[in-house]
C-alpha positions as CSV (number, residue, x, y, z in Angstrom):
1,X,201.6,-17.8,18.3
2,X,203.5,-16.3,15.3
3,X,202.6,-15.7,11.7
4,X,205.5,-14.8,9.1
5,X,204.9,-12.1,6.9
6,X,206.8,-11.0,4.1
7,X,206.9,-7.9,1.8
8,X,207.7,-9.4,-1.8
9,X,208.5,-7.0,-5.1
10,X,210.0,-8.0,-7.9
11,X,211.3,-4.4,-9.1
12,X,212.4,-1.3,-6.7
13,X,208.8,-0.4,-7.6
14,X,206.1,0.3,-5.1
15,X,203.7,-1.2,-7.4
16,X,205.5,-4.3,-7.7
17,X,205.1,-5.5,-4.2
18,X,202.9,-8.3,-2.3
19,X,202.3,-9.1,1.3
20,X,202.3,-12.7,1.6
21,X,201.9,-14.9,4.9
22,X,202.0,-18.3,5.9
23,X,198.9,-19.7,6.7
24,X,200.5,-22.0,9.7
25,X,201.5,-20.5,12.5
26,X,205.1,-20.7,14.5
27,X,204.3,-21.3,18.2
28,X,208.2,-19.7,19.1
29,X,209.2,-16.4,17.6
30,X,212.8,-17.7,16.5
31,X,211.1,-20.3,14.5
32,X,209.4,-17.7,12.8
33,X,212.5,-15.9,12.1
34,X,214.2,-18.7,11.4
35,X,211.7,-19.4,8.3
36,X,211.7,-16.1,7.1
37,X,215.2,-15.6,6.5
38,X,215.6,-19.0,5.2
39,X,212.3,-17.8,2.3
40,X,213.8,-13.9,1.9
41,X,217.3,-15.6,1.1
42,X,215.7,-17.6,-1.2
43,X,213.6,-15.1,-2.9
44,X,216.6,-12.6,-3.1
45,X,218.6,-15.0,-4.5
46,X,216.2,-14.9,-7.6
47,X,216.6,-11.4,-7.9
48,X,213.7,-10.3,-6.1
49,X,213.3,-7.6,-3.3
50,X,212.0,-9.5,0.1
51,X,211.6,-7.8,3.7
52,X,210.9,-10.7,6.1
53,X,208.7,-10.1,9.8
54,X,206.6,-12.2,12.2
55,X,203.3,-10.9,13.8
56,X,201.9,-11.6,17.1
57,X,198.7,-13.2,16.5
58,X,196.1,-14.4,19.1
59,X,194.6,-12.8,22.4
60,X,195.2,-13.1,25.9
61,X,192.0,-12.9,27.8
């Protein structure tokens, strides 16, 4: 499974910046990236600063 991730500021600041995920997970990577570049597109668009990634989650026993 996948979790998207995103790094959100709204200034070139370091300060400025979040770390937000979605709480469902993607059960394909590309789906993942898919939504993440569809939210960062979105976000820049509005002037804000957005760096899109999906995590790994889970364990394989």
């Amino acid at each position: 499974m996948w979790m998207a991730v995103l790094l959100v500021c709204t200034t070139p600041s370091a300060l400025s910046c979040q770390v937000v995920a979605k709480p469902e997970p993607f059960y394909v990577e590309e789906a993942c990236k898919q939504e993440t570049i569809i939210v960062t597109n979105d976000l820049i668009s509005k002037g804000m600063y957005a760096v899109p990634t999906c995590v790994k989650i889970g364990t394989d026993l």
